[in-house]
C-alpha positions as protocol buffer text, in pm:
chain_id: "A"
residue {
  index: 1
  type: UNK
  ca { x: 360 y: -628 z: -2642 }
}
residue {
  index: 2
  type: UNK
  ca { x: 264 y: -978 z: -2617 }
}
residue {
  index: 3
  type: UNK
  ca { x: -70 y: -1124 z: -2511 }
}
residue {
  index: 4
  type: UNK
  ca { x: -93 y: -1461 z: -2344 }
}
residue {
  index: 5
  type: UNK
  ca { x: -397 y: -1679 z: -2208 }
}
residue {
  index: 6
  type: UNK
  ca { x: -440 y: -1888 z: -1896 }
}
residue {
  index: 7
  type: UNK
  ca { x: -745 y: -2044 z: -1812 }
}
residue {
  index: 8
  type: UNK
  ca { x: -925 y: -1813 z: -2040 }
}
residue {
  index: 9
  type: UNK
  ca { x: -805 y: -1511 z: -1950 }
}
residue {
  index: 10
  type: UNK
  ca { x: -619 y: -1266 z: -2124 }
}
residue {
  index: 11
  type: UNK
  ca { x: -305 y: -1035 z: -2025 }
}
residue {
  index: 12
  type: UNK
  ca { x: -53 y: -815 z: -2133 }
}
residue {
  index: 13
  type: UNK
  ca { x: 364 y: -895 z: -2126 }
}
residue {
  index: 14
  type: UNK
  ca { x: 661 y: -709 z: -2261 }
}
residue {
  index: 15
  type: UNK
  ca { x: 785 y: -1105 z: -2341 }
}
residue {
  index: 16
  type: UNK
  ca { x: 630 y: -1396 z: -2378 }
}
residue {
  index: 17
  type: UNK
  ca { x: 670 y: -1650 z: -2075 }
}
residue {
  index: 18
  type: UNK
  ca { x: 604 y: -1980 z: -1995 }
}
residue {
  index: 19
  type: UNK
  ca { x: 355 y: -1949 z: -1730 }
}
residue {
  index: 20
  type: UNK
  ca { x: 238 y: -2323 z: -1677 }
}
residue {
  index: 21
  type: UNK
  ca { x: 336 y: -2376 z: -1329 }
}
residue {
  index: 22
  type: UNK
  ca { x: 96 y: -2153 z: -1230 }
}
residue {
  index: 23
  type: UNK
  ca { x: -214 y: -2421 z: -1230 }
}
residue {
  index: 24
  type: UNK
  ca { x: -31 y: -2623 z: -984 }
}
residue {
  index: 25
  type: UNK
  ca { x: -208 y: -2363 z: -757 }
}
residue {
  index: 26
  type: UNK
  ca { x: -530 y: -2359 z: -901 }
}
residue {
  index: 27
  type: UNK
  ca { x: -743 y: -2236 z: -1200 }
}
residue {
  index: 28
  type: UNK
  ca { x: -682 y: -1853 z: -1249 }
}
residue {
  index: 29
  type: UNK
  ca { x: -978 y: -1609 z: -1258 }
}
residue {
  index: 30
  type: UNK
  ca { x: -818 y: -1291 z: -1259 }
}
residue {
  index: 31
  type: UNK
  ca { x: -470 y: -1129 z: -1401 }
}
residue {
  index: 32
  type: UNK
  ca { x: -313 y: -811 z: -1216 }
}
residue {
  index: 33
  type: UNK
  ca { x: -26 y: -747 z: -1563 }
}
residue {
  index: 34
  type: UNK
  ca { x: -32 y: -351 z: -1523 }
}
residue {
  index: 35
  type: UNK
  ca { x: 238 y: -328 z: -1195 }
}
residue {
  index: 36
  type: UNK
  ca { x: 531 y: -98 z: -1242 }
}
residue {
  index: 37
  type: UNK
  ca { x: 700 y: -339 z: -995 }
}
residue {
  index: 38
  type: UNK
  ca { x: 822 y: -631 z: -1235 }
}
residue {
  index: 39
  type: UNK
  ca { x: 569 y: -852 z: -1065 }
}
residue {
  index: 40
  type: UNK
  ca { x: 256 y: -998 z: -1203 }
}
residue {
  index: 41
  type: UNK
  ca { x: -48 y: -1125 z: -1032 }
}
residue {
  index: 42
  type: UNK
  ca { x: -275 y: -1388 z: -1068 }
}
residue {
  index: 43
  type: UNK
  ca { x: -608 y: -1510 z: -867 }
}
residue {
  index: 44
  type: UNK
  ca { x: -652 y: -1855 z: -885 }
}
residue {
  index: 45
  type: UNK
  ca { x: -871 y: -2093 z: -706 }
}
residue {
  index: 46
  type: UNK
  ca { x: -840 y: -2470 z: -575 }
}
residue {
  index: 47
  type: UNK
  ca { x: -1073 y: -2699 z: -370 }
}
residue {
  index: 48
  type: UNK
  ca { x: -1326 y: -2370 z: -352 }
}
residue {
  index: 49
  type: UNK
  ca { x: -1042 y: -2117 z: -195 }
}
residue {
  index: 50
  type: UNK
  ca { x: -925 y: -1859 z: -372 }
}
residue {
  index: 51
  type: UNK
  ca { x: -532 y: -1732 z: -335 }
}
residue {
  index: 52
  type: UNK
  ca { x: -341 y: -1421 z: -451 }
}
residue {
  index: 53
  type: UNK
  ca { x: -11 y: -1530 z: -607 }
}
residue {
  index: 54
  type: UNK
  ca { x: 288 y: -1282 z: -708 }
}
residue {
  index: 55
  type: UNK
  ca { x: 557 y: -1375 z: -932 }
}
residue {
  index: 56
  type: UNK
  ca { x: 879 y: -1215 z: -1015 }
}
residue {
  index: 57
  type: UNK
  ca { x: 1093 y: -1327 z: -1290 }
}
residue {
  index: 58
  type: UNK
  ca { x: 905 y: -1212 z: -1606 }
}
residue {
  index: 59
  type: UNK
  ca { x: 889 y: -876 z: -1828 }
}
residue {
  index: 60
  type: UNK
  ca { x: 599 y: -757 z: -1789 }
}
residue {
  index: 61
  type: UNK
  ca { x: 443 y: -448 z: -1950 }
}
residue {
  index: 62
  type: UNK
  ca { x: 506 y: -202 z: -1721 }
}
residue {
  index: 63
  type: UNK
  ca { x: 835 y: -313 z: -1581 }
}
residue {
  index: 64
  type: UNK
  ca { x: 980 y: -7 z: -1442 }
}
residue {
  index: 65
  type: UNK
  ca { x: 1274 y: -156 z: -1246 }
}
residue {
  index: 66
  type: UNK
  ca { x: 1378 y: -306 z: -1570 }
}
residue {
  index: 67
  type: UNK
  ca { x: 1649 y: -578 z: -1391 }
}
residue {
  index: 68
  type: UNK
  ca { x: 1518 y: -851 z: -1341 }
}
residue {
  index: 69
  type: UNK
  ca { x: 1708 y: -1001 z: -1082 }
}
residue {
  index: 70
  type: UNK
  ca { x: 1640 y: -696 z: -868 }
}
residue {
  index: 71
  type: UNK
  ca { x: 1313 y: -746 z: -921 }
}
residue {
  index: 72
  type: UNK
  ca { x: 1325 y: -1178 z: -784 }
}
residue {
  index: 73
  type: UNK
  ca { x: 1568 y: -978 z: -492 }
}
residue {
  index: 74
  type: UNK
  ca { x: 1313 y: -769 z: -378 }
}
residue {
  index: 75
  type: UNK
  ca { x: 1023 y: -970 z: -357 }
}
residue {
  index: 76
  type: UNK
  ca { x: 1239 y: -1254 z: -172 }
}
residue {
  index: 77
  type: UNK
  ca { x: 1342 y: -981 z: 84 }
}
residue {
  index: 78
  type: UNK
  ca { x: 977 y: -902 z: 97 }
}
residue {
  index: 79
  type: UNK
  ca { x: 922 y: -1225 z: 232 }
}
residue {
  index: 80
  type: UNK
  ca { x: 1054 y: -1153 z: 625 }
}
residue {
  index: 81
  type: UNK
  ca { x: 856 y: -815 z: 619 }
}
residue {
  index: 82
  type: UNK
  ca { x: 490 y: -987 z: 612 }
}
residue {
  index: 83
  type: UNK
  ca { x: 584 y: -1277 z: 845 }
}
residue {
  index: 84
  type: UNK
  ca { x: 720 y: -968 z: 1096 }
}
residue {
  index: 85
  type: UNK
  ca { x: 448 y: -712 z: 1066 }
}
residue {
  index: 86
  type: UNK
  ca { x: 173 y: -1000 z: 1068 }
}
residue {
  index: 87
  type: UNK
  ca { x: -126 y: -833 z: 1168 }
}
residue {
  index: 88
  type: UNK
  ca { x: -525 y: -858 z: 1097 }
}
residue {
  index: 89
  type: UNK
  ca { x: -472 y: -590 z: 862 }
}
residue {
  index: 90
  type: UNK
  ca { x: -237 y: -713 z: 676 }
}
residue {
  index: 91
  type: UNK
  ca { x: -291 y: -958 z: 361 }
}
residue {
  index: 92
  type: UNK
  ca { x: -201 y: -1299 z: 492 }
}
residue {
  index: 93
  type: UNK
  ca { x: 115 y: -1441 z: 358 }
}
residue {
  index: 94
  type: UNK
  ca { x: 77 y: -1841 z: 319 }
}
residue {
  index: 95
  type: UNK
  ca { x: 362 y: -1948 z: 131 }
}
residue {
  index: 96
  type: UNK
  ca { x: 677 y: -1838 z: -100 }
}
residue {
  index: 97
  type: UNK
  ca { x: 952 y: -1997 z: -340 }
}
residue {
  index: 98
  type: UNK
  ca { x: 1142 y: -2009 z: -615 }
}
residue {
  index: 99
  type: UNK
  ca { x: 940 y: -2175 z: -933 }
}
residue {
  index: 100
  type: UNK
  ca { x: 943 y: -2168 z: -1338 }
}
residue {
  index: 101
  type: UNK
  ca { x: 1248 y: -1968 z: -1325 }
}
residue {
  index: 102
  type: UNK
  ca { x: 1179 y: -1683 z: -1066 }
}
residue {
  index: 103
  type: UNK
  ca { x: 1036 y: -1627 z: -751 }
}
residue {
  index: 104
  type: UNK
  ca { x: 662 y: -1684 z: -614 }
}
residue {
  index: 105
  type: UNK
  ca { x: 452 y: -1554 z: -327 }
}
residue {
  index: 106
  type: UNK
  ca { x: 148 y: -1683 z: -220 }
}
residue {
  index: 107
  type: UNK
  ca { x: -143 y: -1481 z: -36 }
}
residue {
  index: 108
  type: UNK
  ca { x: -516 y: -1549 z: 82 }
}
residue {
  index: 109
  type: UNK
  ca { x: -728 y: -1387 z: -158 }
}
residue {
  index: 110
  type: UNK
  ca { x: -939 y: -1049 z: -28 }
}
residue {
  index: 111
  type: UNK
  ca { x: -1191 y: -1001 z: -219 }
}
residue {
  index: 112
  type: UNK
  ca { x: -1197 y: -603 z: -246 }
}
residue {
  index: 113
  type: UNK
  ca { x: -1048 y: -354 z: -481 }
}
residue {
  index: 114
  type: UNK
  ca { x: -788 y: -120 z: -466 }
}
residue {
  index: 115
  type: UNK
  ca { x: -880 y: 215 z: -371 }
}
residue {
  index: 116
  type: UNK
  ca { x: -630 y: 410 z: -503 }
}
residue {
  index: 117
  type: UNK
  ca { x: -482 y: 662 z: -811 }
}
residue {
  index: 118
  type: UNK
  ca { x: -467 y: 493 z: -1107 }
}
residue {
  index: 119
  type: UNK
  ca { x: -771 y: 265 z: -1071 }
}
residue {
  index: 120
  type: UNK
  ca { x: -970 y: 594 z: -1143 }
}
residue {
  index: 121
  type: UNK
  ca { x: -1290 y: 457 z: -1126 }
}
residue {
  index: 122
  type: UNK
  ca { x: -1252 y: 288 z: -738 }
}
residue {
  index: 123
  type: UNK
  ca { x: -1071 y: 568 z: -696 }
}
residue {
  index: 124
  type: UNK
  ca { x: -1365 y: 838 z: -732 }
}
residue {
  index: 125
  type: UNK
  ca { x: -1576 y: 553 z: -613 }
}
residue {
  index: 126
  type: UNK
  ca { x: -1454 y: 549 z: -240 }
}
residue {
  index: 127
  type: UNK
  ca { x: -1354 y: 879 z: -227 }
}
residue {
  index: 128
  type: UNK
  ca { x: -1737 y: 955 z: -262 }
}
residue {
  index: 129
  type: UNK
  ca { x: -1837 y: 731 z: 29 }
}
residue {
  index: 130
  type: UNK
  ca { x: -1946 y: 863 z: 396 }
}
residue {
  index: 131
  type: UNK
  ca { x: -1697 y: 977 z: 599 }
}
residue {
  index: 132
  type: UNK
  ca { x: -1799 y: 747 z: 868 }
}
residue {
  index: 133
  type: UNK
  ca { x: -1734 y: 476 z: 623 }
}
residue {
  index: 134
  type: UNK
  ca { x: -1368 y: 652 z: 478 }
}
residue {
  index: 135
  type: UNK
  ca { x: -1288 y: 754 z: 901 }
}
residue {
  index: 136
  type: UNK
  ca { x: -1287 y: 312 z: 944 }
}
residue {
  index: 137
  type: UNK
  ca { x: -1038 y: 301 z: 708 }
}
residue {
  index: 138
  type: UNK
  ca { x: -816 y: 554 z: 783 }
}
residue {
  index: 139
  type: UNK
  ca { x: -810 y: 480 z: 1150 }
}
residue {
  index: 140
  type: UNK
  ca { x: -720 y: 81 z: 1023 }
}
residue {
  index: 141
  type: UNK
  ca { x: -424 y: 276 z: 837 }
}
residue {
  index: 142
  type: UNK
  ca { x: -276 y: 487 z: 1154 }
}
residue {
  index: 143
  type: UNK
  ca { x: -343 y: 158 z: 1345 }
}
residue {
  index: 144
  type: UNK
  ca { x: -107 y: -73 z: 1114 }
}
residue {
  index: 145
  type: UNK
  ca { x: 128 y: 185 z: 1096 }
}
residue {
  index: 146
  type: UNK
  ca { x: 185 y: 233 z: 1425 }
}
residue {
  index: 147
  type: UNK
  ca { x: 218 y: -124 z: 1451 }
}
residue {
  index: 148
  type: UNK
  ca { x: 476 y: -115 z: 1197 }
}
residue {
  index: 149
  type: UNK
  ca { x: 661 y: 150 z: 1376 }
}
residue {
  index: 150
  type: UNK
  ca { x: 678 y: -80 z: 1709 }
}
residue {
  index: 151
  type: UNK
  ca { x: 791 y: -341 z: 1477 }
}
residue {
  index: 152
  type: UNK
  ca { x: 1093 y: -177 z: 1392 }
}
residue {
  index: 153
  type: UNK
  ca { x: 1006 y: -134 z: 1042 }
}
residue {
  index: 154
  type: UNK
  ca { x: 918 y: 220 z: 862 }
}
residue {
  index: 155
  type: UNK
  ca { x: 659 y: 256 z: 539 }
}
residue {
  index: 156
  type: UNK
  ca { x: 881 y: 293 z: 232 }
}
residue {
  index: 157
  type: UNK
  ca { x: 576 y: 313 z: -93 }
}
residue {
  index: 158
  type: UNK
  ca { x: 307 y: 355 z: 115 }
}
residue {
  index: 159
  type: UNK
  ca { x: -4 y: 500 z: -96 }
}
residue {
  index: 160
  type: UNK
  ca { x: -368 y: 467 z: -112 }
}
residue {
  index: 161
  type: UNK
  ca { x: -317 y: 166 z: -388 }
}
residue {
  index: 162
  type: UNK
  ca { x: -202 y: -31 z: -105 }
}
residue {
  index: 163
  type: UNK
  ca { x: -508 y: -28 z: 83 }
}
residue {
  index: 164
  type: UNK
  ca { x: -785 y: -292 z: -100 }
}
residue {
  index: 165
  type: UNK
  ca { x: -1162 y: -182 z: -10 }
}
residue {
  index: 166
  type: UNK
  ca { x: -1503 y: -427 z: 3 }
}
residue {
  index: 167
  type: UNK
  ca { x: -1724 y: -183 z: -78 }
}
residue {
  index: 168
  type: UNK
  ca { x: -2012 y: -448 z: -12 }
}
residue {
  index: 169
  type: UNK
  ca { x: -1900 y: -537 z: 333 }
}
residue {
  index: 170
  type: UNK
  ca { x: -1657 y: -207 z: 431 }
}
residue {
  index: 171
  type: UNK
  ca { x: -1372 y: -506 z: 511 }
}
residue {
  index: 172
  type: UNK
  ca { x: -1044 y: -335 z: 405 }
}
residue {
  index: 173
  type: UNK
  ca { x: -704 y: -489 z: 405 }
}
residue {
  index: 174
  type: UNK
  ca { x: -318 y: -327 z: 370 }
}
residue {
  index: 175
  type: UNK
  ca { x: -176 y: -538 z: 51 }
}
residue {
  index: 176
  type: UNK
  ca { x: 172 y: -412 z: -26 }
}
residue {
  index: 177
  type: UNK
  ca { x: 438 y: -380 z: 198 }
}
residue {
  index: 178
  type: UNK
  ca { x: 729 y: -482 z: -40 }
}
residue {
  index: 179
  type: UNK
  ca { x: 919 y: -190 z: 8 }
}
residue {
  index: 180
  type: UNK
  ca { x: 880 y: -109 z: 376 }
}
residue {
  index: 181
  type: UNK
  ca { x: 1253 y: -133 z: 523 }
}
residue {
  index: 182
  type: UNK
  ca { x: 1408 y: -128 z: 887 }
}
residue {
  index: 183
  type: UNK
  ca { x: 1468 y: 184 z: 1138 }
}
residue {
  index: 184
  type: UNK
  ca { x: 1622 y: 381 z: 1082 }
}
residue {
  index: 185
  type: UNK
  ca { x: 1618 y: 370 z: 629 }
}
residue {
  index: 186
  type: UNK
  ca { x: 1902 y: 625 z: 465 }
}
residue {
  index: 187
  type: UNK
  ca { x: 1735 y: 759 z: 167 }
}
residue {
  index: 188
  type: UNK
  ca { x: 2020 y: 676 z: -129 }
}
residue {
  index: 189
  type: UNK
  ca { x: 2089 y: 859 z: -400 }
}
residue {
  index: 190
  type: UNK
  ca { x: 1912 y: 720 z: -647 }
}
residue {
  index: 191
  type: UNK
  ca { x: 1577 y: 843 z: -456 }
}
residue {
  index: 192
  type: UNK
  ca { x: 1274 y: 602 z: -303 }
}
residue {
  index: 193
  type: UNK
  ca { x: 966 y: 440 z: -441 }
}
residue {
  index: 194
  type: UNK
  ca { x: 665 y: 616 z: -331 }
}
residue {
  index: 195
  type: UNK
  ca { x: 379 y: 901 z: -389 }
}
residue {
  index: 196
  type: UNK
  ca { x: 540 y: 1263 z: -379 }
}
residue {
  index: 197
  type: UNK
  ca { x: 235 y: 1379 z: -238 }
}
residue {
  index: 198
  type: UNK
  ca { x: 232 y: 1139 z: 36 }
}
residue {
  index: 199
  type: UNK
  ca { x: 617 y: 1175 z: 111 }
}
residue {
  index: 200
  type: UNK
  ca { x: 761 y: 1383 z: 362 }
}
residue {
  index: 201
  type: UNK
  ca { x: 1034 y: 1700 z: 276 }
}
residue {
  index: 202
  type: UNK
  ca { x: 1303 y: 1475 z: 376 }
}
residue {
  index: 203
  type: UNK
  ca { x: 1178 y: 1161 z: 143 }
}
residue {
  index: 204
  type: UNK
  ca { x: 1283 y: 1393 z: -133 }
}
residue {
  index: 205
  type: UNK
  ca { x: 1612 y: 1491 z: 13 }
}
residue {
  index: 206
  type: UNK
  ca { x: 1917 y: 1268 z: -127 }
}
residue {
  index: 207
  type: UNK
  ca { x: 2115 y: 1078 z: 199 }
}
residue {
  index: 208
  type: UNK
  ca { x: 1805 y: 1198 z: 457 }
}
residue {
  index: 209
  type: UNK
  ca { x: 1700 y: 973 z: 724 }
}
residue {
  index: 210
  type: UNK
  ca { x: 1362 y: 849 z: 710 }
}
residue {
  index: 211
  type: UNK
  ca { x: 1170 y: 715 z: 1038 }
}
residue {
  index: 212
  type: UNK
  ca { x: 874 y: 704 z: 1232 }
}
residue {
  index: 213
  type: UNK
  ca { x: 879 y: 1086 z: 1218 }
}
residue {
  index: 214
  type: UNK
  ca { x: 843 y: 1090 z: 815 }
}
residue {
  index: 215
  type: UNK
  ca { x: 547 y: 838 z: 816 }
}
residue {
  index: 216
  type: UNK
  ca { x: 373 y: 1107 z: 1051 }
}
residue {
  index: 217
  type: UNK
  ca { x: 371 y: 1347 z: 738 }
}
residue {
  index: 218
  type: UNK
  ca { x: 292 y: 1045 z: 502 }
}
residue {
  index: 219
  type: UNK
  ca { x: -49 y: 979 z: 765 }
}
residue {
  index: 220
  type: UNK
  ca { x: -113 y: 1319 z: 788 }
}
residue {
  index: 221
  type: UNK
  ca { x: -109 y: 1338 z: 444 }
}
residue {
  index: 222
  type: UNK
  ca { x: -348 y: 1059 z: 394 }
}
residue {
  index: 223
  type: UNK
  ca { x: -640 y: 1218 z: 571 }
}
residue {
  index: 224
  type: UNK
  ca { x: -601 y: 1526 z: 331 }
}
residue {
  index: 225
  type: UNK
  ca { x: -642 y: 1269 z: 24 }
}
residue {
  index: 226
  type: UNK
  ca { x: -900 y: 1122 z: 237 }
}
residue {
  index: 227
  type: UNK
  ca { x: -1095 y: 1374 z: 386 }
}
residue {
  index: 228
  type: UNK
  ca { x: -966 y: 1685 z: 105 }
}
residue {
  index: 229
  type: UNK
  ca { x: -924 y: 1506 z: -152 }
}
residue {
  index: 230
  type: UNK
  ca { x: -609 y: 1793 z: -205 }
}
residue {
  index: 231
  type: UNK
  ca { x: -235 y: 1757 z: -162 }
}
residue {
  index: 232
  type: UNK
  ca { x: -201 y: 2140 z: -97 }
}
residue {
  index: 233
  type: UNK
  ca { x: -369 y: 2047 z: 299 }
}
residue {
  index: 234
  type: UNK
  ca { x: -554 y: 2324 z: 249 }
}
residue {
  index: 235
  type: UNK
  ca { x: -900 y: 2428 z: 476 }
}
residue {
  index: 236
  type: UNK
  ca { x: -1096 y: 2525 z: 219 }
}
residue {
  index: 237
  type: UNK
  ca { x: -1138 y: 2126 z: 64 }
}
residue {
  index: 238
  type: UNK
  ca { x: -1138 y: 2024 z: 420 }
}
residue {
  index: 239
  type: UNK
  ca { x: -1430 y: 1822 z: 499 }
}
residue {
  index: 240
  type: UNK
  ca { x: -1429 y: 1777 z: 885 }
}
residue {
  index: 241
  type: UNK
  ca { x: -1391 y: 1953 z: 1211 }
}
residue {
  index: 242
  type: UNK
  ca { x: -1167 y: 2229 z: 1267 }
}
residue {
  index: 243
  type: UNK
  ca { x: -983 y: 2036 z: 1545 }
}
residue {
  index: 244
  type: UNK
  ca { x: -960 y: 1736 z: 1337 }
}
residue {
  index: 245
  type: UNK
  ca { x: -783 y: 1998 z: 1038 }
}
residue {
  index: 246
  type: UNK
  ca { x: -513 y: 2105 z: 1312 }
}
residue {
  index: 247
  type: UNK
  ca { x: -401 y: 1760 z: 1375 }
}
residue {
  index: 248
  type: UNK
  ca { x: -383 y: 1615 z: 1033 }
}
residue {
  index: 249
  type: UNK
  ca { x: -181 y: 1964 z: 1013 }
}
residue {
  index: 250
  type: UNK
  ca { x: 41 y: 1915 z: 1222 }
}
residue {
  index: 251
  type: UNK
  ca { x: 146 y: 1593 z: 1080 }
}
residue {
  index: 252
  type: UNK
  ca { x: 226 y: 1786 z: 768 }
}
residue {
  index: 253
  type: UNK
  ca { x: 422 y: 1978 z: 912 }
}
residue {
  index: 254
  type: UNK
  ca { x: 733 y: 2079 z: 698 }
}
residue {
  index: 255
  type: UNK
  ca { x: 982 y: 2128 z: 1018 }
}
residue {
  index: 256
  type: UNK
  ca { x: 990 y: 1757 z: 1186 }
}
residue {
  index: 257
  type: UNK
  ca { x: 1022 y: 1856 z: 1542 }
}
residue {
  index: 258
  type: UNK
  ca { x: 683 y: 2008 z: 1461 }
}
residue {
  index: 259
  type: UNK
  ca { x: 503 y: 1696 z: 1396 }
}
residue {
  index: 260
  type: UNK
  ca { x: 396 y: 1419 z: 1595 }
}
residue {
  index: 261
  type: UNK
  ca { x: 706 y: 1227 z: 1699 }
}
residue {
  index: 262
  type: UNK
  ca { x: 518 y: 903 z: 1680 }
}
residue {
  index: 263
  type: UNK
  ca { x: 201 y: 754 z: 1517 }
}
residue {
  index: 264
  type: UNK
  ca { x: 64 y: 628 z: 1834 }
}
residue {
  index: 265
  type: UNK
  ca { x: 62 y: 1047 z: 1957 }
}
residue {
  index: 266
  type: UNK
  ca { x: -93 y: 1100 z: 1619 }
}
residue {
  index: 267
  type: UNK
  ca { x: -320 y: 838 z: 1660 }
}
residue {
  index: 268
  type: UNK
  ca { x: -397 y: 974 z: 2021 }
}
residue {
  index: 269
  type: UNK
  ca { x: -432 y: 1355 z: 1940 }
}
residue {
  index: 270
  type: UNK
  ca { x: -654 y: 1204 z: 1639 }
}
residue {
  index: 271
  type: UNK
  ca { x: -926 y: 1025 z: 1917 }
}
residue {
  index: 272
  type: UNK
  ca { x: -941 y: 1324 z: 2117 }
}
residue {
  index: 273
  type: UNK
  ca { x: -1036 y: 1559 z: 1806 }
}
residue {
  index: 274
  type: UNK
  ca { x: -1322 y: 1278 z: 1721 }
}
residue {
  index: 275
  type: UNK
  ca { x: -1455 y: 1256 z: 2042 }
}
residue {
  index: 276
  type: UNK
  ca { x: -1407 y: 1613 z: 2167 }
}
residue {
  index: 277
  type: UNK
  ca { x: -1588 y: 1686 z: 1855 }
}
residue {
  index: 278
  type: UNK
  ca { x: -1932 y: 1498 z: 1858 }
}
residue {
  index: 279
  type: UNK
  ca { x: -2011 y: 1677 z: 1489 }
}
residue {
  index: 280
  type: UNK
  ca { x: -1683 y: 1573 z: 1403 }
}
residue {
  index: 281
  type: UNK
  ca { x: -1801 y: 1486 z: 1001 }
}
């Protein structure tokens, strides 16, 4: 392990790398080195604007793709994804290229944390807010999914890590999308990036389709994390209505012809639960 300065602050790398280039962007204020991607982080700012830049083409200390190459690959072919599935939700992509030996992306800074397993603390943290205040967010979720979906595109590593929280203002963004791949994505036999507990019986089944269909279950499966904080969608940790329980349910459903066949019917049965339901938390 090696650790290097910029700007004052410290981080972690498998190597030492010559990370210079980044202060043509601005001064850095924050290092993200902990990724199992490949790629590391930085927040810098410039004329009193902040930016989110993610570079690929260094070991880093959690490398889990190991290749390097694959790892530049990847986060060039990320590149078309965020300028296709643009949406208010999404983190705004400004800019990308290749620099100081690898590859660069460049994002307007959100100022929020990431809500998700293994930043423990933020974890617990919005997990214990309101459900009113959780119910925003997961509705922003189904809503840039279906989006997705209507894009063409299906969630591939879609977990509650990828969703960064304000808890001061409640403004929540979607902030990884790097491995989301086109309709209709053959699962290969090397196996997919994501959450088991948020991936669908056929995520986990070697040369399986995945489509609209699975991200139902992955949804689905979101409001039990959300709202059950359990991965066994079980009605005794449920915390809302009944009628809200059978929908989120049904999107778990093992069998796929018993799911919603879309997110927007998810999304729709969804609505009607809430507001057939006026005690609905």
């Amino acid at each position: 392990m090696i650790v290097q300065t910029i700007d004052g602050v410290s981080f972690q790398m498998k190597e030492a790398y010559d990370f210079s280039f980044i202060n043509n962007f601005g001064k850095v204020f924050r290092v993200f080195d902990q990724s199992g991607s490949g790629c590391i982080c930085f927040g810098v700012e410039k004329d009193g604007k902040r930016y989110f830049l993610k570079f690929a083409g260094a070991h880093t200390i959690n490398d889990a793709l190991r290749n390097i190459e694959d790892t530049i690959l990847r986060l060039k072919y990320s590149v078309p994804k965020y300028k296709a599935m643009k949406h208010p939700l999404l983190v705004n992509l400004i800019d990308a290229m290749e620099i100081g030996g690898g590859y660069l992306t460049v994002f307007d800074w959100f100022d929020g944390e990431s809500c998700g397993y293994p930043q423990r603390e933020m974890n617990k943290r919005f997990l214990a807010l309101p459900a009113e205040k959780k119910m925003l967010v997961y509705d922003g979720i189904l809503e840039f999914h279906a989006h997705v979906a209507k894009c063409g595109y299906v969630a591939i590593d879609f977990n509650d890590q990828a969703t960064l929280y304000n808890f001061d203002n409640g403004d929540f963004l979607i902030c990884d999308i790097d491995f989301y791949a086109k309709q209709y994505y053959m699962n290969g036999y090397s196996g997919i990036w994501g959450d088991p507990s948020l991936m669908s019986p056929e995520e986990k089944r070697n040369g399986a389709i995945v489509d609209e269909i699975s991200n139902v279950y992955a949804m689905g499966a979101t409001a039990f994390v959300f709202f059950a904080k359990d991965d066994k969608h079980s009605r005794e940790k449920w915390t809302l209505s009944s009628e809200l329980y059978e929908v989120a349910k049904k999107a778990v459903s093992e069998r796929r012809n018993q799911r919603h066949q879309t997110i927007s019917n998810l999304i729709t049965e969804w609505n009607a639960a809430k507001n057939g339901s006026p005690q609905w938390k």
